[in-house]
C-alpha positions in Angstrom: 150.9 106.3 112.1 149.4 104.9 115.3 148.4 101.2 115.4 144.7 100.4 115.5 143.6 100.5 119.3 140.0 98.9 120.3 138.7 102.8 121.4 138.9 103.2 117.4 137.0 100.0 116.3 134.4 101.2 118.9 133.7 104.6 117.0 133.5 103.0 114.0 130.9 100.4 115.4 129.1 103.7 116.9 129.1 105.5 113.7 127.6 102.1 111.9 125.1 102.1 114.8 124.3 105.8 114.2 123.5 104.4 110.7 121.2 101.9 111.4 123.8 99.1 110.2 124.3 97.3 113.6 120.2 96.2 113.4 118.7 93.2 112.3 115.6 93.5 111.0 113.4 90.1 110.0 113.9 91.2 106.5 117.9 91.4 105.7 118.9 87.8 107.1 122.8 88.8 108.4 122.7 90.2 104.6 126.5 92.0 104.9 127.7 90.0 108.3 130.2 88.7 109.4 131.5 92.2 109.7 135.7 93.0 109.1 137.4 95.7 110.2 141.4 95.9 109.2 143.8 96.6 111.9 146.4 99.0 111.5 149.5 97.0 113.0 153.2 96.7 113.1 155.2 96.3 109.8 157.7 94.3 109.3 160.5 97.2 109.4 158.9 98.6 112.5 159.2 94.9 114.7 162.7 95.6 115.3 162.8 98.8 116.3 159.8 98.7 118.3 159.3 95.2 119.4 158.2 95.7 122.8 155.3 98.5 121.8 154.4 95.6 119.1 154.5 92.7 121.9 152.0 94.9 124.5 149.9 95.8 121.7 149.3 92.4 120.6 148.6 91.8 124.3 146.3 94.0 124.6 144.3 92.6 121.8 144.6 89.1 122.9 142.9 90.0 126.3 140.5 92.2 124.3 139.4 88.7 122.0 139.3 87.0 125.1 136.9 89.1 126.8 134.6 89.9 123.8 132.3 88.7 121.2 134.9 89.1 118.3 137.7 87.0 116.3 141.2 88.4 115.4 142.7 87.5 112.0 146.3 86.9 112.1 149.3 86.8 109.7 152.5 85.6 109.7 154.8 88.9 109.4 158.7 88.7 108.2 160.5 90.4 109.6 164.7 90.7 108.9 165.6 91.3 112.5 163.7 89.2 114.4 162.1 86.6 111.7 158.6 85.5 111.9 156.1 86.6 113.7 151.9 86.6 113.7 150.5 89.5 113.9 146.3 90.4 114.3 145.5 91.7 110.9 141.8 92.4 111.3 138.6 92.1 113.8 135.5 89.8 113.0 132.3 90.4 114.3 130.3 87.3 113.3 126.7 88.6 114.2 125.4 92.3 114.7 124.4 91.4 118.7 128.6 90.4 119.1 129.3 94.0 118.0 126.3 95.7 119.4 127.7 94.1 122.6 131.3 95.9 122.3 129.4 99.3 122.3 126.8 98.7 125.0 123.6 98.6 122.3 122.7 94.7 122.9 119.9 95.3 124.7 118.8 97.9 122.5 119.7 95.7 119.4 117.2 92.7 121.1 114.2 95.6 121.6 114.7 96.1 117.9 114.4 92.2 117.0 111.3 92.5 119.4 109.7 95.4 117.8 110.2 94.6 114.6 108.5 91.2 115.2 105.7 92.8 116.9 104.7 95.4 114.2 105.4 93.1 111.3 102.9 90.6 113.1 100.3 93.4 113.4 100.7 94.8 109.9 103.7 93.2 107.5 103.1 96.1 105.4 105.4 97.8 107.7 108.8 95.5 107.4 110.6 97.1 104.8 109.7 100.4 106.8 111.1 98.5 109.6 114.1 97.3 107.9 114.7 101.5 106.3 114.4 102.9 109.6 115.7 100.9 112.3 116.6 103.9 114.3 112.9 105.4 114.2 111.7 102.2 115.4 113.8 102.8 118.7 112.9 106.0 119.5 108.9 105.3 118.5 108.9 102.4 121.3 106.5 103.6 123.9 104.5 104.7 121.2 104.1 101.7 118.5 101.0 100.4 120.5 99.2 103.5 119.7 100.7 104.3 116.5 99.1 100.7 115.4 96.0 101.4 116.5 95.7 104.3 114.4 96.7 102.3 111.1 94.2 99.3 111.8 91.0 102.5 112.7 92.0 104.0 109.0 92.6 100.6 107.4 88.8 100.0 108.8 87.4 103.8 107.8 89.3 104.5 104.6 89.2 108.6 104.4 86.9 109.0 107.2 85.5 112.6 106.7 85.9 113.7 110.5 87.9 115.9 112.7 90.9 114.1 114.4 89.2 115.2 117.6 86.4 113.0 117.2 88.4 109.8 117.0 87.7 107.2 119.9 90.8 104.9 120.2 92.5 103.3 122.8 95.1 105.5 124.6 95.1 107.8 121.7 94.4 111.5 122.4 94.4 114.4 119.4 97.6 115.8 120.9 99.4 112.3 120.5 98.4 112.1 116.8 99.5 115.9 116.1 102.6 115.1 117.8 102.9 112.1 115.5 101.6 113.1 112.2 105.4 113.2 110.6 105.7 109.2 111.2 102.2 108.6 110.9 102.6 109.9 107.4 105.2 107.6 106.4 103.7 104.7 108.0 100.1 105.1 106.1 101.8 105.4 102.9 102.9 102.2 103.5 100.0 100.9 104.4 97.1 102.5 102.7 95.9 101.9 99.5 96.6 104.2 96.9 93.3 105.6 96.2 92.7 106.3 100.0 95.6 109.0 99.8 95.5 112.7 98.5 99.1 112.6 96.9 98.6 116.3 96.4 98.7 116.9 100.1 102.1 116.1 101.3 104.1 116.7 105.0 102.7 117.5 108.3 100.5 120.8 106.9 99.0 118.2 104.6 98.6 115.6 107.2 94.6 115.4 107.2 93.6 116.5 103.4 95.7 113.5 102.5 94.2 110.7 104.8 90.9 111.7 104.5 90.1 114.0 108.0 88.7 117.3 108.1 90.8 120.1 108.4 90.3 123.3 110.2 88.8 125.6 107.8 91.0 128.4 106.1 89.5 131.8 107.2 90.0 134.7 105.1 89.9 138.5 107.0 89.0 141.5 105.8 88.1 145.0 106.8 85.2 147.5 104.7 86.5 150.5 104.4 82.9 151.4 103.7 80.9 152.3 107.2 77.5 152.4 104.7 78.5 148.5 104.0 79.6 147.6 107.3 77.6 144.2 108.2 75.1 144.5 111.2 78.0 147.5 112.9 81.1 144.8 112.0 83.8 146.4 109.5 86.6 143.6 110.4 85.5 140.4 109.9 87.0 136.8 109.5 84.7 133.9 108.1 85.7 130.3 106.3 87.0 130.3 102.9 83.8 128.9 101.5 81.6 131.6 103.4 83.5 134.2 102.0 83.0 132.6 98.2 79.2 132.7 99.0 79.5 136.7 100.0 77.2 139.6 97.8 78.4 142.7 99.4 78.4 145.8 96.6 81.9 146.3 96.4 83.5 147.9 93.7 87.4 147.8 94.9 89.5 145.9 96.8 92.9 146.3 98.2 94.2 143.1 99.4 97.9 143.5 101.5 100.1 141.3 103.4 100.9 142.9 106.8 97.7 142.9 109.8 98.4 146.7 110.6 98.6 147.7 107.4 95.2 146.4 106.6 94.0 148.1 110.3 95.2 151.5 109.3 93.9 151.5 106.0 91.6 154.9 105.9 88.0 155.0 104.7 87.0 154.4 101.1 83.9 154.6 99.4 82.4 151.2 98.0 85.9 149.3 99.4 87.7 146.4 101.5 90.8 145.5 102.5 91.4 141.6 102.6 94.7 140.7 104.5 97.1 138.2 106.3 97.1 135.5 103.7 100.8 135.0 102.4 101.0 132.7 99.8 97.6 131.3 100.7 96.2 133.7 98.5 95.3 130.9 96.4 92.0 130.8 98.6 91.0 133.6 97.3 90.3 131.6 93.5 87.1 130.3 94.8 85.3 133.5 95.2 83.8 134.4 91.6 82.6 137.3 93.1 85.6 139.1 92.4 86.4 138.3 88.9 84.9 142.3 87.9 86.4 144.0 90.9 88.7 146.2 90.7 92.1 144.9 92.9 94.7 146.4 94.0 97.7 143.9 95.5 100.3 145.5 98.3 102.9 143.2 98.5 106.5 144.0 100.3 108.9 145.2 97.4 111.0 142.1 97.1 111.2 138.8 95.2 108.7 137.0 96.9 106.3 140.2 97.3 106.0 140.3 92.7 105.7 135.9 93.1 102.4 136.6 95.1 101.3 139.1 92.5 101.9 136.8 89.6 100.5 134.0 91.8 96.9 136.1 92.3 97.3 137.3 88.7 96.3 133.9 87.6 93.2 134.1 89.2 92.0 137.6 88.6 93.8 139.1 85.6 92.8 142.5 86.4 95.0 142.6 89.6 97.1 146.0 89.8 100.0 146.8 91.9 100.1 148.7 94.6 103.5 150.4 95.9 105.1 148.4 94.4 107.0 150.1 92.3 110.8 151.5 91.2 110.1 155.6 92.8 108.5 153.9 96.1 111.4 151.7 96.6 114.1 154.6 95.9 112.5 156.9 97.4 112.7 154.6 101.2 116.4 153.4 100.4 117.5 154.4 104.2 114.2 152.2 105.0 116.1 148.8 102.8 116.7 145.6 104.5 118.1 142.0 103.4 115.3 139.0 101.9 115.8 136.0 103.8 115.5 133.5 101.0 115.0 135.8 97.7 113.2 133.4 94.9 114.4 132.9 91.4 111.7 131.8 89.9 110.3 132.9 86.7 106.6 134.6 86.4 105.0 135.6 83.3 102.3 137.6 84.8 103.9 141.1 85.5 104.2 144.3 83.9 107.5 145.6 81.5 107.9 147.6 84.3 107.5 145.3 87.3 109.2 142.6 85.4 112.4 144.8 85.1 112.1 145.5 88.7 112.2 141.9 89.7 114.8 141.5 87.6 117.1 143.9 89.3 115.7 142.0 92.8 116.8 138.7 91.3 120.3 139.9 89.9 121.1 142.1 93.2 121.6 144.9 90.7 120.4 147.3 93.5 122.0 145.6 96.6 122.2 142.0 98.1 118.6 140.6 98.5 116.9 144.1 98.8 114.1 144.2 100.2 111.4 146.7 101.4 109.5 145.4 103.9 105.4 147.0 103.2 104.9 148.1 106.9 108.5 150.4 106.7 106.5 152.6 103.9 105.9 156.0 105.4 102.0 156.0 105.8 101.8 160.0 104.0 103.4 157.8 101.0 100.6 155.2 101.4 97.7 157.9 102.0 98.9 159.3 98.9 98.6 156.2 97.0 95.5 155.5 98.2 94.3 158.9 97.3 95.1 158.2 93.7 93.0 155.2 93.4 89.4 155.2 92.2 87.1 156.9 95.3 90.6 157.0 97.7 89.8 159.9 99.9 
């Protein structure tokens, strides 16, 4: 094995760095310094064999000590061919700005000391963030002036009940917030009271339901499929969440289906609508009592996820039915079969016998891996044919 060279006790330093370990914040005191790394170095059998590789390599070392911030630990080793001699045995880096040094980060390492006094000063809530992420407050430097600004408006306006748009801060734009809303996040839970913070709303999505701004409201679209019930000429529509709640339209059946074209090419039926597009935001659908005595009919794609959305909308209208989705449509398209991305496991108690043995097969890959069968690769005769079958299809 090679003997420990200074190019090695760099990486490690850079690894540390990568870490966060070579920063000092106000809060850890030289907690864990000084800092020892052993040296590999010459045993005692290898001095007289090799005594002239040992000599230049304790050389080497001694010029390195000389020129850097560091101590070398030495030992006396015995050797039977050549006696005594003292060896370095490890390195010593007393404080983290000696090592930063040896890898080029003590400037950096002194912007950290300065940062972290800085931000502390303006809000201590923020040292043991400091301390956690000494790395983030690095990269954030340009942007901590702005960042605290932010903290101090919503420390003064606790859940402020206005678009992000409308704030008027110093050198803070909506874009810079957006861009910032992951740190932001974790800042204001540090910060912010606890009864200031929706804990249901979590990560960037969440970002304004949980400090209090308004958030772009949810739309819901849908087409009639009714021309007598088409609104002012308009048969494709797409209006806020709680607009849609508030709607009265004499509808007797609704289809509601994943895919945009699908819910385009849907044909003409009496007394019906097609609502679309939503995923698993379906759950925005639970505010519109309206549909409680509708007939529904949910076409999801044929896959794991596709019965988890059924069972998810099942729990707010009961009477939900499923459409296409079952065993003979997905046989019948097997050249049509492609691979789920991320299948789900999860259990649902809200299917059928029969479209609880079908996920079950889905689950345990007891057709093929993942199957899946996307809605939109459902030859549209099969769909018309469907359709035809439901009350007023035509």
């Amino acid at each position: 094995m090679s003997w420990t060279e200074l190019d090695e006790i760099k990486a490690r330093l850079n690894k540390a760095w990568a870490k966060g370990k070579l920063l000092r914040s106000p809060l850890d005191n030289y907690d864990g310094w000084p800092l020892r790394y052993p040296l590999r170095h010459p045993a005692a059998g290898e001095l007289g064999s090799r005594f002239a590789e040992a000599q230049k390599w304790v050389q080497r070392w001694c010029a390195h000590e000389e020129k850097h911030d560091f101590q070398l630990e030495w030992r006396d080793i015995n050797s039977r061919d050549i006696g005594r001699n003292e060896l370095p045995v490890a390195i010593q880096f007393d404080y983290p700005e000696d090592a930063q040094a040896l890898i080029g980060k003590r400037r950096a390492g002194r912007d950290y000391t300065r940062l972290c006094e800085q931000i502390t000063t303006s809000c201590p809530d923020l040292l043991d963030w400091c301390a956690r992420k000494p790395l983030a407050v690095l990269e954030l430097q340009p942007a901590w002036p702005r960042l605290l600004h932010v903290i101090h408006w919503l420390r003064q306006h606790p859940r402020p009940n206005v678009y992000i748009r409308q704030l008027e801060l110093p050198c803070v734009d909506t874009k810079f917030i957006e861009s910032h809303k992951k740190v932001l996040g974790e800042l204001l839970d540090e910060v912010l009271p606890a009864g200031q913070i929706d804990s249901d709303a979590r990560g960037v999505s969440g970002f304004e339901q949980r400090y209090g701004f308004l958030n772009k409201p949810a739309q819901i679209r849908f087409r009639l499929l009714d021309p007598s019930l088409y609104i002012q000429g308009m048969s494709d529509l797409q209006i806020p969440v709680t607009d849609f709640a508030k709607l009265t339209l004499p509808i007797q059946q609704i289809v509601i289906t994943e895919n945009e074209i699908n819910g385009l090419a849907l044909p003409n039926m009496p007394g019906a609508m097609v609502i679309f597009g939503l995923g698993y935001g379906l759950d925005s659908l639970k505010q519109a009592n309206w549909l409680a005595d509708k007939t529904i009919h949910y076409w999801g794609d044929l896959d794991t996820h596709g019965f988890a959305m059924l069972d998810q909308l099942r729990s707010y209208f009961p009477q939900t039915q499923s459409l296409l989705m079952d065993r003979a449509t997905l046989l019948v398209h097997e050249p049509l079969w492609g691979e789920e991305p991320k299948p789900t496991r999860k259990r649902l108690s809200r299917l059928t016998d029969h479209e609880q043995a079908l996920y079950e097969d889905l689950c345990l890959d007891r057709l093929a891996p993942a199957l899946r069968l996307e809605q939109e690769r459902i030859g549209f005769e099969h769909v018309k044919a469907a359709l035809a079958g439901l009350r007023g299809g035509t």
